[in-house]
C-alpha positions as CSV (number, residue, x, y, z in Angstrom):
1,X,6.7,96.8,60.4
2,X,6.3,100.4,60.3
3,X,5.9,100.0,64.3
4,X,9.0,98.4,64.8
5,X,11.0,100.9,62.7
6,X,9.5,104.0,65.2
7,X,10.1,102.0,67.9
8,X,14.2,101.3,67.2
9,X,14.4,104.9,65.8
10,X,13.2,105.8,69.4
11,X,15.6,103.6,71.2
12,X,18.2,104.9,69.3
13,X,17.0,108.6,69.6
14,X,17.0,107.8,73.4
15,X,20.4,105.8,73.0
16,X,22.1,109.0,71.7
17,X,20.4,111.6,74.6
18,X,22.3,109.2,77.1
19,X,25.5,109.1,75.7
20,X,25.4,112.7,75.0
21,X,24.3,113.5,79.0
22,X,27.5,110.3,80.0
23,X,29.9,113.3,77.9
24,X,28.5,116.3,78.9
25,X,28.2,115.7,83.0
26,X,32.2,114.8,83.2
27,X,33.3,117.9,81.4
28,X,31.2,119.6,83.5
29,X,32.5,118.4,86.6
30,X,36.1,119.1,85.6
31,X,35.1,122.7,85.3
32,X,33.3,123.0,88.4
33,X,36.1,121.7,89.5
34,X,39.2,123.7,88.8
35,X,36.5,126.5,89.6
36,X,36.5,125.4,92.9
37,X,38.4,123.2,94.3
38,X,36.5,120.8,96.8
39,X,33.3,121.5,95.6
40,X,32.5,118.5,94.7
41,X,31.8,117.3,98.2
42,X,28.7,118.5,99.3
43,X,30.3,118.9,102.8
44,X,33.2,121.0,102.3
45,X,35.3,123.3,105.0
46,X,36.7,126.5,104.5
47,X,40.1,126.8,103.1
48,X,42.7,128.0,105.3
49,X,43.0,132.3,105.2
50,X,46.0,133.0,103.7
51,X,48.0,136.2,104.8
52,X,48.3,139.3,102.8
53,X,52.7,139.0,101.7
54,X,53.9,142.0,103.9
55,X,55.7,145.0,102.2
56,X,58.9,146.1,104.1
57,X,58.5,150.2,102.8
58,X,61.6,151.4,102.3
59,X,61.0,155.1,102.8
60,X,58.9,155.5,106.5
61,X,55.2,157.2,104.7
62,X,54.8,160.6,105.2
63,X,51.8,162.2,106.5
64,X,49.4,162.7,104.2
65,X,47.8,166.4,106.3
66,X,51.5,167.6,106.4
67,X,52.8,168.9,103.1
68,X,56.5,168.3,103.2
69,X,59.6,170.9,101.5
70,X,61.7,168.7,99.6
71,X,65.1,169.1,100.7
72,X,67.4,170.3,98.6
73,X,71.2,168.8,99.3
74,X,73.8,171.4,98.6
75,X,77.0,170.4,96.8
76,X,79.1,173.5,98.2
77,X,78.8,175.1,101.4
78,X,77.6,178.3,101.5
79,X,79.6,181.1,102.3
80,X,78.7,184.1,104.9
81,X,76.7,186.4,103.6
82,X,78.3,189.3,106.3
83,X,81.9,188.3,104.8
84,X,82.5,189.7,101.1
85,X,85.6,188.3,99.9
86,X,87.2,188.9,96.4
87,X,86.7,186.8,93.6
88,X,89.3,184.2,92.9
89,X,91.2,184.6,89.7
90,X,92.4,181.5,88.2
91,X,95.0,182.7,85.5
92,X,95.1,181.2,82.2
93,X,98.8,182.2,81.6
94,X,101.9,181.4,84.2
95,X,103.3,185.1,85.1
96,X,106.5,185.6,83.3
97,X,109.3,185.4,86.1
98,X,110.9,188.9,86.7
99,X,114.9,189.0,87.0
100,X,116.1,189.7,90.5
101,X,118.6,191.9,91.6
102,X,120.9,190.7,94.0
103,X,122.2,193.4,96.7
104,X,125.4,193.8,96.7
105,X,128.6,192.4,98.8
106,X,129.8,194.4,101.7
107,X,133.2,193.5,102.9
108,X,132.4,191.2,106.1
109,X,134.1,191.7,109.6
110,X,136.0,188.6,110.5
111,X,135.7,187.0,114.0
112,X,139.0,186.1,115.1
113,X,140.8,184.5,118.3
114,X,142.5,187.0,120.5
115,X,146.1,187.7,119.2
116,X,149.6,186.2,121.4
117,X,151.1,188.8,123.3
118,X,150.1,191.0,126.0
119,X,148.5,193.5,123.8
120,X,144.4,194.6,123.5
121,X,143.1,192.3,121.5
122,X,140.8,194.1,118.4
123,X,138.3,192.2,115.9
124,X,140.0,192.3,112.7
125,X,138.4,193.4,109.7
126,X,139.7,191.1,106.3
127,X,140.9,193.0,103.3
128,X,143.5,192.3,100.6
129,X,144.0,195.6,100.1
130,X,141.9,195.7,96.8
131,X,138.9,197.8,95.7
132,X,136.0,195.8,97.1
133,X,135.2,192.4,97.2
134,X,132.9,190.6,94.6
135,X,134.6,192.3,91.5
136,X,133.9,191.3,88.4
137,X,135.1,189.8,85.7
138,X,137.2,191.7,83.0
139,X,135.8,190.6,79.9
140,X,132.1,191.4,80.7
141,X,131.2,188.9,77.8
142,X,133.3,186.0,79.6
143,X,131.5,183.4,81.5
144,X,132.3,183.4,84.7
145,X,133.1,180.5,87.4
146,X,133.3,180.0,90.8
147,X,135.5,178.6,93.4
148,X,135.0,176.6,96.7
149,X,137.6,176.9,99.0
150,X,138.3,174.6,101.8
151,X,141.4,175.1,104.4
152,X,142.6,172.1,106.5
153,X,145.4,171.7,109.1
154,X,148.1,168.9,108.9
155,X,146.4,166.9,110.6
156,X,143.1,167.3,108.5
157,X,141.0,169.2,110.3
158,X,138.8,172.1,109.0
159,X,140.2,175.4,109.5
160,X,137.4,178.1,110.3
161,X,137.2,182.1,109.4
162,X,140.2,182.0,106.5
163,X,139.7,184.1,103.8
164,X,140.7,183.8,99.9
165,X,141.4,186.2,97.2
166,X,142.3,185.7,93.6
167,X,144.3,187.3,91.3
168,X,145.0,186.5,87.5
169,X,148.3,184.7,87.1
170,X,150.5,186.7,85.5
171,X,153.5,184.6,84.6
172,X,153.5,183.2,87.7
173,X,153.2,186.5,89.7
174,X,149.6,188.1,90.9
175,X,148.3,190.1,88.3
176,X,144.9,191.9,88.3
177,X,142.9,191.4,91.9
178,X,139.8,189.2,90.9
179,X,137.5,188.7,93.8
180,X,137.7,187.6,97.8
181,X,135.8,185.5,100.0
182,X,135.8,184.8,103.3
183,X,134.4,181.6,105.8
184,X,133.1,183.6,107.9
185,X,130.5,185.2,104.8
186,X,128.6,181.8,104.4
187,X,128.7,180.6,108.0
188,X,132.0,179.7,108.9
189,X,131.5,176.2,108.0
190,X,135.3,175.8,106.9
191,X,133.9,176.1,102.9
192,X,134.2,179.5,101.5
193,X,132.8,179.8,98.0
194,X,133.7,182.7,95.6
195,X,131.2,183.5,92.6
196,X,131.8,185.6,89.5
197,X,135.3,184.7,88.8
198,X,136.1,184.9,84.8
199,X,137.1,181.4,83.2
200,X,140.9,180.6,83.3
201,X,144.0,179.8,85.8
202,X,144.5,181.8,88.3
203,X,146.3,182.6,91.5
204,X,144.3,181.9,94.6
205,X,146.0,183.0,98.3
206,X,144.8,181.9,101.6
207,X,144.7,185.7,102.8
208,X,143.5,185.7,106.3
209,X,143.9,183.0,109.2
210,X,143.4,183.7,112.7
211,X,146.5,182.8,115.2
212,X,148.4,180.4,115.0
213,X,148.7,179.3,111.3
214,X,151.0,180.5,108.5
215,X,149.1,183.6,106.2
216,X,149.7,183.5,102.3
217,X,149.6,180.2,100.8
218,X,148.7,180.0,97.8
219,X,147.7,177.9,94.8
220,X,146.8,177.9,90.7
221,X,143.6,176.9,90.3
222,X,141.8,176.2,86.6
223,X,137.9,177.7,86.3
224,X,135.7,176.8,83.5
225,X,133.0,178.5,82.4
226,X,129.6,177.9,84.3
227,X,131.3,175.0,86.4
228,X,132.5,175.3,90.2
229,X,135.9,174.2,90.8
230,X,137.3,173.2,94.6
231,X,140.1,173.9,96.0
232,X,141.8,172.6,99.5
233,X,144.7,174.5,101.4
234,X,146.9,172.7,103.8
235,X,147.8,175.6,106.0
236,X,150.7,175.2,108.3
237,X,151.1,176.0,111.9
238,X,153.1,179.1,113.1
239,X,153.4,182.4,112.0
240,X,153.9,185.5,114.1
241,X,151.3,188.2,114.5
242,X,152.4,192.1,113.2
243,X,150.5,194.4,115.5
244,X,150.1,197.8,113.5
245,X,150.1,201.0,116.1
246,X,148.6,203.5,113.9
247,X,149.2,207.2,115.5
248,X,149.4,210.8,114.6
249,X,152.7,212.7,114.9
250,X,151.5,213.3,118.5
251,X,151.4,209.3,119.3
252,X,147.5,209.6,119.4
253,X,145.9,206.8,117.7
254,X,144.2,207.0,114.7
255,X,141.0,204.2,114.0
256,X,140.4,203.5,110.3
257,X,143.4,202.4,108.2
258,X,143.8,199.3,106.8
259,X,147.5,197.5,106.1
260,X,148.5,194.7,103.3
261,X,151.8,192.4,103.9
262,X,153.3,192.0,100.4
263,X,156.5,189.9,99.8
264,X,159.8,192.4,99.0
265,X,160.0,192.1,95.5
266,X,163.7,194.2,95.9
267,X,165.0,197.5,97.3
268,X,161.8,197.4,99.5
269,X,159.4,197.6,96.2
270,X,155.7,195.7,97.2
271,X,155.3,192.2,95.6
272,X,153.2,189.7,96.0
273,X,150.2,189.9,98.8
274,X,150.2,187.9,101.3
275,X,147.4,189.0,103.9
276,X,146.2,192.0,104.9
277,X,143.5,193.6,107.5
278,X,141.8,196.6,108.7
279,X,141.8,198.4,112.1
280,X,138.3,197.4,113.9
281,X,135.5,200.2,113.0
282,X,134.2,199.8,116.2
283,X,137.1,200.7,118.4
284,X,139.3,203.9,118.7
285,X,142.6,202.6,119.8
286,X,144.1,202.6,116.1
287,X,145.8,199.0,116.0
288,X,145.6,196.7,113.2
289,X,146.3,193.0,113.3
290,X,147.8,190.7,111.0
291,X,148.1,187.2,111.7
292,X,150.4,184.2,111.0
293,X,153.0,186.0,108.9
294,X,156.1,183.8,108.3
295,X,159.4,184.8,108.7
296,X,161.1,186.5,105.7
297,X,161.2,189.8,104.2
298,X,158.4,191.9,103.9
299,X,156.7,195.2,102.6
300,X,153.8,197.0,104.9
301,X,151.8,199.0,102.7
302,X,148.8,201.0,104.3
303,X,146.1,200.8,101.4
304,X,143.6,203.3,103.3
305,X,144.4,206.2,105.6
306,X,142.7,207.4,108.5
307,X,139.8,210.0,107.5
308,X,141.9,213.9,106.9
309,X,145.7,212.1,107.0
310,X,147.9,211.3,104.2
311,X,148.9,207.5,104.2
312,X,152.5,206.6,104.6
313,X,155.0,205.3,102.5
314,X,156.0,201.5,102.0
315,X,157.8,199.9,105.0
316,X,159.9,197.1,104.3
317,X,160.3,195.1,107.4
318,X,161.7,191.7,108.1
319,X,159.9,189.0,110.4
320,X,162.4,186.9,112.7
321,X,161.7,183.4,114.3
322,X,159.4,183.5,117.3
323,X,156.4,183.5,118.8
324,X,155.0,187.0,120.1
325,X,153.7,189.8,118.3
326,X,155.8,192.0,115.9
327,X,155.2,195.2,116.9
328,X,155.1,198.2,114.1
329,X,154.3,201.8,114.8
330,X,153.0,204.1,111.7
331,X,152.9,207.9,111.9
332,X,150.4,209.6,109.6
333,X,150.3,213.5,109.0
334,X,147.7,215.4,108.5
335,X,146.8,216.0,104.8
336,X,147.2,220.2,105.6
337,X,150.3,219.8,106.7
338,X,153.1,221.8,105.2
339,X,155.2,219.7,103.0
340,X,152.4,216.9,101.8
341,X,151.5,217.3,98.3
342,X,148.1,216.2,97.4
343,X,147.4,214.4,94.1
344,X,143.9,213.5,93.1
345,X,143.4,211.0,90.2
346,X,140.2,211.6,87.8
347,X,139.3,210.5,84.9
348,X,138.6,211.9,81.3
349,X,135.6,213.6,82.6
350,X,137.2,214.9,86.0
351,X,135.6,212.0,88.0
352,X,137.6,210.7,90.9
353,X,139.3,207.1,90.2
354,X,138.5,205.1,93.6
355,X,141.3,202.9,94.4
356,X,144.2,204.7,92.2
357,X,147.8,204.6,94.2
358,X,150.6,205.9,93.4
359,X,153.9,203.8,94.3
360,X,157.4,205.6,95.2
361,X,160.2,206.0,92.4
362,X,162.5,203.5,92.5
């Protein structure tokens, strides 16, 4: 019995070995394998070579041996070393704008079309006869105005070189002489502006036309403060030209005087001014030119003499129908002659007065 036991118990102890070995060898295998592959066969080729994956560098290698600078990129350019220039400032405050001083107005010479008649034409100087053009306004605390002028013809069209003074309206009648413009200051466009003229209505008078329109027109015309008014003459056609011969008592002509046309206010007295002009600086035969007058009755009154003469008295004149020049001769004497009597206006402090006249008694 006991035989038989040992000889099951070594079955079985052999039993178990086998079917341990049966579990072990697959395991085994399965590792070898995923170790590697194909090694199972006892014939087995190489596997195919597989390639390296290739690296596309993106910066081309250096060589090693050479040690390289590293460039530096520079975000300004640099500047010449030979040139030295000066610093640049950058202010931190805006300057504080500095008044200007505007220089001031010169009467203008006025370019005008030869004159009818068979006389020497001259280049006619514009003046109303007052101090100076650009005169202020009387009430230095007054805003002032200005005024744009414009002259047409009847038919519309632009008339060039006039020139425009204004007066306060006194009544009706010129008062006080304000300021003058002329075309021919600002281009001769056919627009003549006039600045610094006090607020108000006043009397403005187409003073100056070259031949073959009608001299003195005038208008009221409203300034406000600050603003720009405009104005537009219709000037009329016609008008005779009053050549001024202006000689010593020897007949020699004398350059340099200058001649207002007023309207006769009665018994020959100066009124109103109509137009006025100057002999031509740049010539010596002593005539003076005033164009377009209308006919009617008239004063000439000669607002500056010749240097060393004494001017001459108010003419009354009258202009008649026509067409050619109306010819007026004025002697002037010499301010030592005997008879003339000298006055010289000053003020409180024995300062001459510029532009003071004197007018005859009535």
């Amino acid at each position: 019995m006991k035989r038989e036991l040992k000889s099951i118990a070594r079955w079985l102890t052999m039993f178990l070995i086998v079917v341990g070995l049966l579990g072990v060898i697959p395991t085994a295998m399965a590792a070898q394998s995923e170790a590697t592959p194909g090694a199972l066969t006892e014939e087995q080729t190489d596997p195919p070579a597989q390639d390296e994956p290739v690296v596309v560098p993106t910066d081309v290698p250096s060589d090693p041996s050479v040690e390289e600078e590293p460039v530096v990129v520079p975000t300004e350019i640099p500047a010449d070393p030979s040139v030295e220039e000066d610093p640049v400032v950058v202010p931190t405050e805006l300057p504080e704008e500095q008044p200007t001083e505007e220089a001031p107005v010169v009467d203008p010479t006025v370019e005008s079309a030869e004159p009818a008649g068979d006389e020497e034409s001259v280049e006619p100087v514009a003046s109303p006869g007052a101090p100076s053009l650009g005169i202020q306004a009387i009430d230095g605390l007054q805003e002032n105005g200005s005024i744009i002028a414009t002259a047409v013809d009847e038919g519309g069209d632009d008339i060039l070189n006039v020139c425009f003074t204004v007066f306060e309206n006194n009544g009706g009648s010129q008062g006080q002489f304000l300021g003058q413009g002329c075309d021919s200051n600002d281009g001769s466009d056919g627009a003549t502006t006039i600045t610094g003229i006090p607020a108000g209505t006043h009397i403005v008078v187409a003073s100056y036309v070259d031949p073959g329109f009608v001299v003195g027109s005038s208008q009221l015309v409203t300034i406000d403060p600050g603003e720009t008014t405009s104005v537009t003459f219709e000037i009329a056609s016609g008008g005779r030209t009053i050549r001024i011969a202006k000689v010593d008592d020897a007949s020699d002509p004398l350059p340099g005087a200058c001649f207002n046309v007023t309207e006769d206010s009665g018994n020959g007295q100066p009124g109103d001014f109509v137009g006025g002009n100057c002999s031509d600086p740049s010539r010596t035969d002593g005539l003076v030119f005033i164009f377009g007058v209308a006919p009617g009755e008239y004063v000439l009154v000669e607002t500056t003499a010749p240097s060393g003469f004494v001017a001459g008295p108010p003419l009354a004149f009258t202009v008649t129908a026509g067409s050619g020049n109306f010819n007026l001769t004025i002697v002037n004497s010499p301010i030592d002659s005997p008879g003339n009597l000298i006055v010289n206006k000053v003020d409180e402090n024995g300062d001459p007065l510029a532009g003071a006249r004197s007018r005859p008694p009535c």
